[in-house]
Chimera marker file (.cmm) of the C-alpha trace (Angstrom):
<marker_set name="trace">
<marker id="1" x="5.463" y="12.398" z="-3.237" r="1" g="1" b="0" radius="0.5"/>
<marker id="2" x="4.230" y="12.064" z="-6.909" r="1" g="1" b="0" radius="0.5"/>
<marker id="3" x="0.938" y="10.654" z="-6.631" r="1" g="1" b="0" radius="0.5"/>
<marker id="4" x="1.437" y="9.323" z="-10.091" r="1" g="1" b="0" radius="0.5"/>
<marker id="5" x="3.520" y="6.854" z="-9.112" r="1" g="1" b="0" radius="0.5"/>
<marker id="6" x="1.128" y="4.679" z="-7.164" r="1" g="1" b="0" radius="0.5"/>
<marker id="7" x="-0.149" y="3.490" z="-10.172" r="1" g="1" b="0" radius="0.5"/>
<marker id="8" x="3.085" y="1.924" z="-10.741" r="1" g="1" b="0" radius="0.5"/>
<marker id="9" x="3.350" y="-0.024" z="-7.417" r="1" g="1" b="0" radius="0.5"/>
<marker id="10" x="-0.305" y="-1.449" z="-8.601" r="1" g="1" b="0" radius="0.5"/>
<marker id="11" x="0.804" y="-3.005" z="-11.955" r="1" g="1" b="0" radius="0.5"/>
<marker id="12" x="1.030" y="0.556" z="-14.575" r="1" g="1" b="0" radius="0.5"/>
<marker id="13" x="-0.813" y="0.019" z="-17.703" r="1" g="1" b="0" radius="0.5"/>
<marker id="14" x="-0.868" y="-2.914" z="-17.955" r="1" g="1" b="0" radius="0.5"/>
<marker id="15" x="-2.784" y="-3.926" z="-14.455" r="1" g="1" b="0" radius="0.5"/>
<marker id="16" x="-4.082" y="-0.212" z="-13.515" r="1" g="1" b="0" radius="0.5"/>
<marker id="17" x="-6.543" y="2.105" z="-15.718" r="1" g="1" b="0" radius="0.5"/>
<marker id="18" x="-6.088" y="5.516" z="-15.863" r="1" g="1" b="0" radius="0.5"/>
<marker id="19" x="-3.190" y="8.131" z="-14.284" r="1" g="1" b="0" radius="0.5"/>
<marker id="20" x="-3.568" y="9.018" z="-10.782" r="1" g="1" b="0" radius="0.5"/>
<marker id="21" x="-3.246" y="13.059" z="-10.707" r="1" g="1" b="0" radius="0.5"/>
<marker id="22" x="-4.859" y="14.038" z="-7.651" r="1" g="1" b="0" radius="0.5"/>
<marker id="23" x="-6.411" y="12.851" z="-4.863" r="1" g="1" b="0" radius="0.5"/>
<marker id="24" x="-10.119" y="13.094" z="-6.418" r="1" g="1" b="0" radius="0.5"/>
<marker id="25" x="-8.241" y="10.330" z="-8.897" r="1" g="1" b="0" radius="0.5"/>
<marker id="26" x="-7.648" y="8.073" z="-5.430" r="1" g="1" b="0" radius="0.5"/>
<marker id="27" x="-11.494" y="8.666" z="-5.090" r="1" g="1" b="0" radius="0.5"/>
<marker id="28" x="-12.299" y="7.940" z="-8.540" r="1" g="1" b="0" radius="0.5"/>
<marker id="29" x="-10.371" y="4.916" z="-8.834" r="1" g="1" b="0" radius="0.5"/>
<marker id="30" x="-11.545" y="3.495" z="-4.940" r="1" g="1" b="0" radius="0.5"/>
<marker id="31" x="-15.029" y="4.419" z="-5.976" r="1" g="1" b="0" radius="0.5"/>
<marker id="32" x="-14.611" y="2.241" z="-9.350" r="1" g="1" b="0" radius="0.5"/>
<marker id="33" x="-13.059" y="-0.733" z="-7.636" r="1" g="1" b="0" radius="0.5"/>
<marker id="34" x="-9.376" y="-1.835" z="-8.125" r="1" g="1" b="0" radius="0.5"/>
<marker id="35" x="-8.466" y="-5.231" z="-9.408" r="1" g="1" b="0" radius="0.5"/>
<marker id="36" x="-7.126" y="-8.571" z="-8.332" r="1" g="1" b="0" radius="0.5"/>
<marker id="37" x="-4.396" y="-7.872" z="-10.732" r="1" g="1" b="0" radius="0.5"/>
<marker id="38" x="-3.563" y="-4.652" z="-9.509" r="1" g="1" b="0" radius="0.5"/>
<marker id="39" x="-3.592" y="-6.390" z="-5.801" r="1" g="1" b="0" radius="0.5"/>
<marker id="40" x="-0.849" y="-8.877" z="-6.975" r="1" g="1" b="0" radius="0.5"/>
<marker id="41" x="1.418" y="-6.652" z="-8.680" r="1" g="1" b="0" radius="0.5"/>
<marker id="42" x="1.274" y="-4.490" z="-4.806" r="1" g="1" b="0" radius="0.5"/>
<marker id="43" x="2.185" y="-7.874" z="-3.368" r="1" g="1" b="0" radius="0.5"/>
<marker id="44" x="4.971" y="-8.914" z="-5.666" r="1" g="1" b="0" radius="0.5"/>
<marker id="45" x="6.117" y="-5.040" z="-5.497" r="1" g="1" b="0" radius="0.5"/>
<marker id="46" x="6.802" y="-5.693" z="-1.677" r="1" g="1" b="0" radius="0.5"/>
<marker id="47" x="7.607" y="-8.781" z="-1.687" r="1" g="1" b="0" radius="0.5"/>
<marker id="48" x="4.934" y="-10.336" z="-0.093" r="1" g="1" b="0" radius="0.5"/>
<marker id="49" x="2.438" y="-13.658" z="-0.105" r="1" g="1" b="0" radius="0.5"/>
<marker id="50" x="-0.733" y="-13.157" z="-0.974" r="1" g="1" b="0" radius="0.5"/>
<marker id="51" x="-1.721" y="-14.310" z="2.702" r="1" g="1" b="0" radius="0.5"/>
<marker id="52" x="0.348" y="-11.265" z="4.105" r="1" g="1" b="0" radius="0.5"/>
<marker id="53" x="-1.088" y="-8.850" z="1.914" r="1" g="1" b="0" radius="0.5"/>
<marker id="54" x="-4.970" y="-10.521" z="3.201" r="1" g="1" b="0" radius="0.5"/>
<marker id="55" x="-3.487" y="-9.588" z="6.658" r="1" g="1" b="0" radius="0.5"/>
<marker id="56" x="-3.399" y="-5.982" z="5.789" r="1" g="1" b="0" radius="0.5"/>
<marker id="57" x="-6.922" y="-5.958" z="3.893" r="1" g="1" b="0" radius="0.5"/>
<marker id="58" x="-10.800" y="-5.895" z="5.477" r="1" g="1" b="0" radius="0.5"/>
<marker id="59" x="-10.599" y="-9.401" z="3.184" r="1" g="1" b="0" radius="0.5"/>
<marker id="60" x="-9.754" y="-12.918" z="3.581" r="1" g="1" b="0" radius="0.5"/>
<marker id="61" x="-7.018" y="-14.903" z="1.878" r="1" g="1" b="0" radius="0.5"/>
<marker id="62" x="-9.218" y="-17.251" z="0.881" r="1" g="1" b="0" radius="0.5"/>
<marker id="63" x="-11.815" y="-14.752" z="-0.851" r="1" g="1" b="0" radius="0.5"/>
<marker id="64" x="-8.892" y="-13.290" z="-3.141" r="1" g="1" b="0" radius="0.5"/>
<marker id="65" x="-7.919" y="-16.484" z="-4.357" r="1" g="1" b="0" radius="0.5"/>
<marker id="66" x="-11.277" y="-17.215" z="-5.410" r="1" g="1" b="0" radius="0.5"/>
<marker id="67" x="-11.372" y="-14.022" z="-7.836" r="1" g="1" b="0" radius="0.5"/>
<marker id="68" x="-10.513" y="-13.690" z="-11.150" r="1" g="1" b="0" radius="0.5"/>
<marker id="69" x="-7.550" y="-11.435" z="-12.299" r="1" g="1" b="0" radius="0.5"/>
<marker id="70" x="-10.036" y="-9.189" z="-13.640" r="1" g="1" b="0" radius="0.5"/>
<marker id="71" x="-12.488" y="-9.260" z="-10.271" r="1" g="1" b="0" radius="0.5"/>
<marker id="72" x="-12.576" y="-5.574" z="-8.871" r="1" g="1" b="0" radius="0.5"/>
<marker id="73" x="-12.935" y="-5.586" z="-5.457" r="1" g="1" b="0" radius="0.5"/>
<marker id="74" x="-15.144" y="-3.122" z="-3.297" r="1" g="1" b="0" radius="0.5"/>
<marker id="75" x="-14.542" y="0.590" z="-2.753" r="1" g="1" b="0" radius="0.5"/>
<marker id="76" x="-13.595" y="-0.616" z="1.474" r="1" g="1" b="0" radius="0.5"/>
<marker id="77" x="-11.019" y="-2.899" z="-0.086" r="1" g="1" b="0" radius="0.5"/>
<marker id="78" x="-9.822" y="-0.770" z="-2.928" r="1" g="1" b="0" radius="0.5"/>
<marker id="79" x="-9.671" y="2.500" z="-1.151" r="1" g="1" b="0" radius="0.5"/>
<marker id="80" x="-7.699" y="0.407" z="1.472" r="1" g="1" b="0" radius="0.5"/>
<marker id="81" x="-5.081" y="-0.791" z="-1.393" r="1" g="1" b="0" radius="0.5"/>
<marker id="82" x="-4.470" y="2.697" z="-2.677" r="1" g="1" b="0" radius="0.5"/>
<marker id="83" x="-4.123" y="3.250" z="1.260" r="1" g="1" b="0" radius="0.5"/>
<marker id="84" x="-0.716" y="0.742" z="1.215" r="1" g="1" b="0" radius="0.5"/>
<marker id="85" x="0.176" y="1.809" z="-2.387" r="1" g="1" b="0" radius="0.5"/>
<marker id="86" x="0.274" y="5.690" z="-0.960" r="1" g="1" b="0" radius="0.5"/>
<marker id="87" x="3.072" y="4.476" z="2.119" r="1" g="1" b="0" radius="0.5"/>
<marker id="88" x="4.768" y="2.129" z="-0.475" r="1" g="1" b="0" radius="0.5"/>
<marker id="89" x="5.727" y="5.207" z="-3.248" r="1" g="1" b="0" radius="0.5"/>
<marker id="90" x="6.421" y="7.846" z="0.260" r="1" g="1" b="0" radius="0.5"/>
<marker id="91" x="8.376" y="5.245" z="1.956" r="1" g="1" b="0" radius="0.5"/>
<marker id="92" x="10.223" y="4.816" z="-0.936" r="1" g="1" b="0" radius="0.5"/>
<marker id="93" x="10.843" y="7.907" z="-1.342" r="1" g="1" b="0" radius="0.5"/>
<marker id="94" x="12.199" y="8.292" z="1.610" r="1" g="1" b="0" radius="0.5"/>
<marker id="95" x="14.314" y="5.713" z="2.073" r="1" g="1" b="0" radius="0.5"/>
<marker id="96" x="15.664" y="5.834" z="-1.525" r="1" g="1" b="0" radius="0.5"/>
<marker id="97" x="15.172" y="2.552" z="-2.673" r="1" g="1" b="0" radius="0.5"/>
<marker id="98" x="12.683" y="-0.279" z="-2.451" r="1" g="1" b="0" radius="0.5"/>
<marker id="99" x="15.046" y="-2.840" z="-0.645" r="1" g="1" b="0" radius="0.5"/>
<marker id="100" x="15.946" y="-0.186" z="2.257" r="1" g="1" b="0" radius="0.5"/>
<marker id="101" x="12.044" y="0.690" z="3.061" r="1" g="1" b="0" radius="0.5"/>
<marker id="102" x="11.194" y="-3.356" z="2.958" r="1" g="1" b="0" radius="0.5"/>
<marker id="103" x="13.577" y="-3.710" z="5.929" r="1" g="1" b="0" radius="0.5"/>
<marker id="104" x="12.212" y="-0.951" z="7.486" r="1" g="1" b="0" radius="0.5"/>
<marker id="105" x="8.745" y="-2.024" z="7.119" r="1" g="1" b="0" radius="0.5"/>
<marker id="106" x="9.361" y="-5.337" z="8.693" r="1" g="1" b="0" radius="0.5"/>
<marker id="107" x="11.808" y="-3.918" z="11.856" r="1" g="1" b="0" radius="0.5"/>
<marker id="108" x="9.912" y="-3.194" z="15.018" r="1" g="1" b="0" radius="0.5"/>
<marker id="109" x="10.007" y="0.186" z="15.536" r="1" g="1" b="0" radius="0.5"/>
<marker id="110" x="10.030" y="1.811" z="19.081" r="1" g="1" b="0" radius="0.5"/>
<marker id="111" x="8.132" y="4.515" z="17.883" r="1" g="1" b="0" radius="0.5"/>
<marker id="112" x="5.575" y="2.188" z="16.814" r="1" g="1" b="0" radius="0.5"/>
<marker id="113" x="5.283" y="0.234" z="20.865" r="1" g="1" b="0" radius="0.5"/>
<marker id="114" x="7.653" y="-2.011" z="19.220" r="1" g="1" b="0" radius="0.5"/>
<marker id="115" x="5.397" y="-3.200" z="16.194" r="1" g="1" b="0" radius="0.5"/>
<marker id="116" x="6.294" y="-3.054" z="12.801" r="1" g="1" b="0" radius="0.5"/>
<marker id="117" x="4.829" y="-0.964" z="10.424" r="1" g="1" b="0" radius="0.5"/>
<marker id="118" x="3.789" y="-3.835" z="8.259" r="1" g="1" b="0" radius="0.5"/>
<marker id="119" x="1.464" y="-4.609" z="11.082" r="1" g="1" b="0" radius="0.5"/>
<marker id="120" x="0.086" y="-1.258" z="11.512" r="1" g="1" b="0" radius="0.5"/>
<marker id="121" x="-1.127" y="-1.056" z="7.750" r="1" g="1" b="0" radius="0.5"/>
<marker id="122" x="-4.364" y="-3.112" z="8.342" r="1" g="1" b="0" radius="0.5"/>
<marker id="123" x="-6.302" y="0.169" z="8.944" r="1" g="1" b="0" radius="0.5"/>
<marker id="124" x="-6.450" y="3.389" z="7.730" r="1" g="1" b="0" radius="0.5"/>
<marker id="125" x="-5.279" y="4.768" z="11.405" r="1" g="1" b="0" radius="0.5"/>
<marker id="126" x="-2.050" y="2.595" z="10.724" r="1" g="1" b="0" radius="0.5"/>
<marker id="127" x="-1.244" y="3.973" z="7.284" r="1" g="1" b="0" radius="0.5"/>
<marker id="128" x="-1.731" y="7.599" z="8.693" r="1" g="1" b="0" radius="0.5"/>
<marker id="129" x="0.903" y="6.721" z="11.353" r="1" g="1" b="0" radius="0.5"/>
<marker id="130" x="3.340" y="4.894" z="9.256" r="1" g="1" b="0" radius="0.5"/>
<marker id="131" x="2.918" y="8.050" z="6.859" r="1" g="1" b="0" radius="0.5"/>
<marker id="132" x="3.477" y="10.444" z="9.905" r="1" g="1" b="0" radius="0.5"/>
<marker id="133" x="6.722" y="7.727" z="11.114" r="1" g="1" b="0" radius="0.5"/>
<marker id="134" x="8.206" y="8.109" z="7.285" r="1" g="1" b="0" radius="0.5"/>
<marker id="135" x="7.346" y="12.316" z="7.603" r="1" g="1" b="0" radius="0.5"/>
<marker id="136" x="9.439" y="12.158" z="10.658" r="1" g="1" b="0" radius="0.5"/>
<marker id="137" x="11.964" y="10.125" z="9.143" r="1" g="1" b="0" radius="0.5"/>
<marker id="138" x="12.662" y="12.269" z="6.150" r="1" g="1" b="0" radius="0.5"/>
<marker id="139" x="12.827" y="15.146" z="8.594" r="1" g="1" b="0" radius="0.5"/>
<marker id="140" x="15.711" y="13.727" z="10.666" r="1" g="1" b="0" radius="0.5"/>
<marker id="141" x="13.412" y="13.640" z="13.690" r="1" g="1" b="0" radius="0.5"/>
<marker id="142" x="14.853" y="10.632" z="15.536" r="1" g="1" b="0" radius="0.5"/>
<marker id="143" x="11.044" y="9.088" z="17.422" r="1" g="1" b="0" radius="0.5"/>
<link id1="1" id2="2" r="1" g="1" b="0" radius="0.2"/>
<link id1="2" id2="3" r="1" g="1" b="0" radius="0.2"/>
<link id1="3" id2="4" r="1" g="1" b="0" radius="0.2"/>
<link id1="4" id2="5" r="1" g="1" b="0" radius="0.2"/>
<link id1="5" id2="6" r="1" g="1" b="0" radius="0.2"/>
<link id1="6" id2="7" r="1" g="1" b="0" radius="0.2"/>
<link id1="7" id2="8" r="1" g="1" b="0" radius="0.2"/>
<link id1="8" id2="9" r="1" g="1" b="0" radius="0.2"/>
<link id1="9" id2="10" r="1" g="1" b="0" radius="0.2"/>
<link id1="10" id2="11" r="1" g="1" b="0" radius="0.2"/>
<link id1="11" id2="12" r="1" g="1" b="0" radius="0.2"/>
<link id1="12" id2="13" r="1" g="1" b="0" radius="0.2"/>
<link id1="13" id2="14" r="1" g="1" b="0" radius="0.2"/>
<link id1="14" id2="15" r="1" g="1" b="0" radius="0.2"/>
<link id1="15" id2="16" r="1" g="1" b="0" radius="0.2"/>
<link id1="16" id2="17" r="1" g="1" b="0" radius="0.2"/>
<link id1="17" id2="18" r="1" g="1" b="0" radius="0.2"/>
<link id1="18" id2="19" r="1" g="1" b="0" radius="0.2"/>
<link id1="19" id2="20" r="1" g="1" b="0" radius="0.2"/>
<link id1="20" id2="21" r="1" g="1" b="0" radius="0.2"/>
<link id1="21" id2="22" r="1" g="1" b="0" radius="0.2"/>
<link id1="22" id2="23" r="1" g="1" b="0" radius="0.2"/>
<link id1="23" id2="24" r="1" g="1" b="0" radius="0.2"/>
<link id1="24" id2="25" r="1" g="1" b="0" radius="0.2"/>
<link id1="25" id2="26" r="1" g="1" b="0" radius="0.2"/>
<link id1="26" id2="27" r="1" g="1" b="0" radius="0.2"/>
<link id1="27" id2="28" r="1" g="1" b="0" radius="0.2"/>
<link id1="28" id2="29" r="1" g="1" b="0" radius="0.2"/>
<link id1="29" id2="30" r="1" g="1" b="0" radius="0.2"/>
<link id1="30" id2="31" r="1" g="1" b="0" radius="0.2"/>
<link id1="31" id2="32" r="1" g="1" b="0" radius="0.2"/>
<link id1="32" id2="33" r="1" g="1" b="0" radius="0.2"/>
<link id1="33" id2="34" r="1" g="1" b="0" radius="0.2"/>
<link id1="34" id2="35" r="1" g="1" b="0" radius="0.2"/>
<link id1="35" id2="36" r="1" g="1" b="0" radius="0.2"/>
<link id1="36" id2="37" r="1" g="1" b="0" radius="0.2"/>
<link id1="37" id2="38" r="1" g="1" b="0" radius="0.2"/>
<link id1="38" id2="39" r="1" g="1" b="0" radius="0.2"/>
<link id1="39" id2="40" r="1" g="1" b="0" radius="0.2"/>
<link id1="40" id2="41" r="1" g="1" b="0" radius="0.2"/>
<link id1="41" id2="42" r="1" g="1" b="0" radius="0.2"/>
<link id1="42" id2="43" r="1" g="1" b="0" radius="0.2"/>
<link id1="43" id2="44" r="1" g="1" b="0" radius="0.2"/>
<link id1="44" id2="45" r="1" g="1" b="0" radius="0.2"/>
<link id1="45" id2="46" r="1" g="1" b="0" radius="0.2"/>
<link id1="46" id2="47" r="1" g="1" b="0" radius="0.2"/>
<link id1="47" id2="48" r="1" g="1" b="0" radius="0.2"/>
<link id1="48" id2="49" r="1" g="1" b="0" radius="0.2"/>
<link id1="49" id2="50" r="1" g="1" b="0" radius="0.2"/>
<link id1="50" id2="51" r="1" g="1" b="0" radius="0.2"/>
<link id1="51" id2="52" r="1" g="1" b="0" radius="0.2"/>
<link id1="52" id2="53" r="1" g="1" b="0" radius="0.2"/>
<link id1="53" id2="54" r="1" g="1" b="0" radius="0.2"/>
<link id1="54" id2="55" r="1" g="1" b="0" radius="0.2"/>
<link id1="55" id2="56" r="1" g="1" b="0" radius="0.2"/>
<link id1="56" id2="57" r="1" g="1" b="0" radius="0.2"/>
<link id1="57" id2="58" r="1" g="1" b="0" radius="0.2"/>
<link id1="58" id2="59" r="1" g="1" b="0" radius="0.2"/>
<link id1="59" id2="60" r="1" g="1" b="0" radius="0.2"/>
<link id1="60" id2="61" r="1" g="1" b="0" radius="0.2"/>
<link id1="61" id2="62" r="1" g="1" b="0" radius="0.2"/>
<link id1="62" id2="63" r="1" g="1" b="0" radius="0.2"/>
<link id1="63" id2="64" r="1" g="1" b="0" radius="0.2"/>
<link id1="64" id2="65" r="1" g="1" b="0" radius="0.2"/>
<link id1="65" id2="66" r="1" g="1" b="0" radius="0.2"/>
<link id1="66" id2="67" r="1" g="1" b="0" radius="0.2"/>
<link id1="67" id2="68" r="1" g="1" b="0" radius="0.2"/>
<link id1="68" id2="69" r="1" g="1" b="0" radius="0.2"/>
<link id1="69" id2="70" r="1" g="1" b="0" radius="0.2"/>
<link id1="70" id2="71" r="1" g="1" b="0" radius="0.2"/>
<link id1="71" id2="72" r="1" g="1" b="0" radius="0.2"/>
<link id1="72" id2="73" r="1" g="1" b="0" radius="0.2"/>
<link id1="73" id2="74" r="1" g="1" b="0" radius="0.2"/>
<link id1="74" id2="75" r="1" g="1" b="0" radius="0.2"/>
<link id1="75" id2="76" r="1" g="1" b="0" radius="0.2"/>
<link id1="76" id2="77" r="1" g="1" b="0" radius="0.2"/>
<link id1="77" id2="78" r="1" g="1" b="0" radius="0.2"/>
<link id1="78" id2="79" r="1" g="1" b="0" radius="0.2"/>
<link id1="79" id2="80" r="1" g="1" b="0" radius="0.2"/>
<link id1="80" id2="81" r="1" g="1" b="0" radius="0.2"/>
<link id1="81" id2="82" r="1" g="1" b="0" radius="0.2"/>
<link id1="82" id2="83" r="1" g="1" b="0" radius="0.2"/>
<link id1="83" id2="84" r="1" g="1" b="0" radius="0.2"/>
<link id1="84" id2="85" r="1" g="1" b="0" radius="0.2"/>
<link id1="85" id2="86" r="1" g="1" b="0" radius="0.2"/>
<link id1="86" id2="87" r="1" g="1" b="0" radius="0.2"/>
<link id1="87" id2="88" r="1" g="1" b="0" radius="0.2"/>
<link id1="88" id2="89" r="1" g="1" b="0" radius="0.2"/>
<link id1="89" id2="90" r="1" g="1" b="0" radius="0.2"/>
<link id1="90" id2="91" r="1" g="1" b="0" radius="0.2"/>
<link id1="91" id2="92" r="1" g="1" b="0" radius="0.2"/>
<link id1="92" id2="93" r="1" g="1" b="0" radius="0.2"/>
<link id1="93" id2="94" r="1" g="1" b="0" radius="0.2"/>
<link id1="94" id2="95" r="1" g="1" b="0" radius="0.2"/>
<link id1="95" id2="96" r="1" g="1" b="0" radius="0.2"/>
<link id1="96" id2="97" r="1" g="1" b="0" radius="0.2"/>
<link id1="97" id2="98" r="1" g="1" b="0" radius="0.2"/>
<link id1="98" id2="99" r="1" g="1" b="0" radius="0.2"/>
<link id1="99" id2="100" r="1" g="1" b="0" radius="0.2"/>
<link id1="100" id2="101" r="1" g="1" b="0" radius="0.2"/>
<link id1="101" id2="102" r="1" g="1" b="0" radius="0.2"/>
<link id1="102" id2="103" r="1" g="1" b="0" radius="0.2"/>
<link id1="103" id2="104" r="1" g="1" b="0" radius="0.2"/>
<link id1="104" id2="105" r="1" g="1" b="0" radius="0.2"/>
<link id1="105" id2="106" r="1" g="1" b="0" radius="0.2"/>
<link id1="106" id2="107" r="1" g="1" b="0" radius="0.2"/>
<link id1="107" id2="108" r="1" g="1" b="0" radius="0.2"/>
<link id1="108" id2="109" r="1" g="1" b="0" radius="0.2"/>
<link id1="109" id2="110" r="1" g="1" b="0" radius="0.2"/>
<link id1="110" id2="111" r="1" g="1" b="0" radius="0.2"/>
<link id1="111" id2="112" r="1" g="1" b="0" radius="0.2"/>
<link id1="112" id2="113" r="1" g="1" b="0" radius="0.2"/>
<link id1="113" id2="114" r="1" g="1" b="0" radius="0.2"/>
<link id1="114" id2="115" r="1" g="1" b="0" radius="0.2"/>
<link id1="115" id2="116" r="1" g="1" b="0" radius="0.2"/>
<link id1="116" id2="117" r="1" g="1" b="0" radius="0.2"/>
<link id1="117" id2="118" r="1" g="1" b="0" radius="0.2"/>
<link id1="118" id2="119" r="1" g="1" b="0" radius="0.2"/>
<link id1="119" id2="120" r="1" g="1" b="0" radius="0.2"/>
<link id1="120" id2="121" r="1" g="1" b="0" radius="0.2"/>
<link id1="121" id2="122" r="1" g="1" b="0" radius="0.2"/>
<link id1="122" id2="123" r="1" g="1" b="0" radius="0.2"/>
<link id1="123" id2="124" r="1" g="1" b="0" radius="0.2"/>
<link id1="124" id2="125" r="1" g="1" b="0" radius="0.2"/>
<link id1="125" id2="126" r="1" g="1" b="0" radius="0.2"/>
<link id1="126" id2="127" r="1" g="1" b="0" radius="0.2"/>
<link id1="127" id2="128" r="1" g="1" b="0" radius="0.2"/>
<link id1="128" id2="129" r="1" g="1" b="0" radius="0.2"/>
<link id1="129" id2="130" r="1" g="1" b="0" radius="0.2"/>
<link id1="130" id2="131" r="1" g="1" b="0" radius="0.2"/>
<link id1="131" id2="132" r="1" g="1" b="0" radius="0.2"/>
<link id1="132" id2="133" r="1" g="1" b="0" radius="0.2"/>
<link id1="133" id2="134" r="1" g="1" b="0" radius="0.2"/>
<link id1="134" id2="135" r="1" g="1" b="0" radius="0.2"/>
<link id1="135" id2="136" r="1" g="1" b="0" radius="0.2"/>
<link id1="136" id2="137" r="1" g="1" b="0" radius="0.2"/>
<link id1="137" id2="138" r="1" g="1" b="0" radius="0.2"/>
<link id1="138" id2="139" r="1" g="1" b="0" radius="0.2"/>
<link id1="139" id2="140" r="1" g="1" b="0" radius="0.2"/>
<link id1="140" id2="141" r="1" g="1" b="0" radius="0.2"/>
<link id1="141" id2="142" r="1" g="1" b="0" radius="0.2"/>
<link id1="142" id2="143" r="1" g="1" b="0" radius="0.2"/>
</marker_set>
């Protein structure tokens, strides 16, 4: 996975600051706070309201609509973002195109107790098992 490319699920240039090289960037750029903008392109990237994407954040619905395009949210809510943006570029990856990994992402997965792994990316334990569900994935390993 090219960690560059999470700055193109956030919004590229024009919504995201800087190039994403390594993970000290992901630090860097959680540390500095990401913005509202870079929040909505994530959400319009996946295809989803901006109440589902609150679902999957430590913030409310409510509290993102109240924020200017330009409002950078915390290092929690940012690092948790990049978090999403990370399983968005691998699962896309893996899959092959955006449209296959949306399905996927909204199926209930056995391997998952029968959740989907939309619902698992509320916390950072979720994105490390959605991550370690695409690894298998792209390894053949049927879960």
């Amino acid at each position: 996975m090219e960690l560059s490319e999470i700055s193109g699920v956030l919004g590229g240039k024009k919504a995201f600051e800087g190039v994403i090289a390594s993970r000290l960037d992901l630090l860097d750029f959680s540390n500095k706070g990401l913005t509202k903008e870079a929040l909505l392109h994530l959400a319009k990237h996946l295809r989803l309201s901006l109440s589902q994407m609150a679902e999957m954040l430590p913030v409310t619905e409510r509290t993102i609509q109240r924020y200017r395009r330009s409002h950078r949210f915390n290092r929690i809510v940012s690092e948790h973002i990049l978090q999403i943006a990370e399983v968005v570029v691998r699962g896309e990856e893996v899959f092959g195109d955006r449209e296959r990994f949306s399905s996927w992402l909204r199926t209930p997965s056995p391997a998952l107790r029968n959740r989907t792994p939309a619902s698992l990316l509320n916390s950072r334990f979720g994105n490390e098992i959605v991550l370690e569900e695409l690894g298998r994935i792209d390894h053949g390993i049927v879960s």
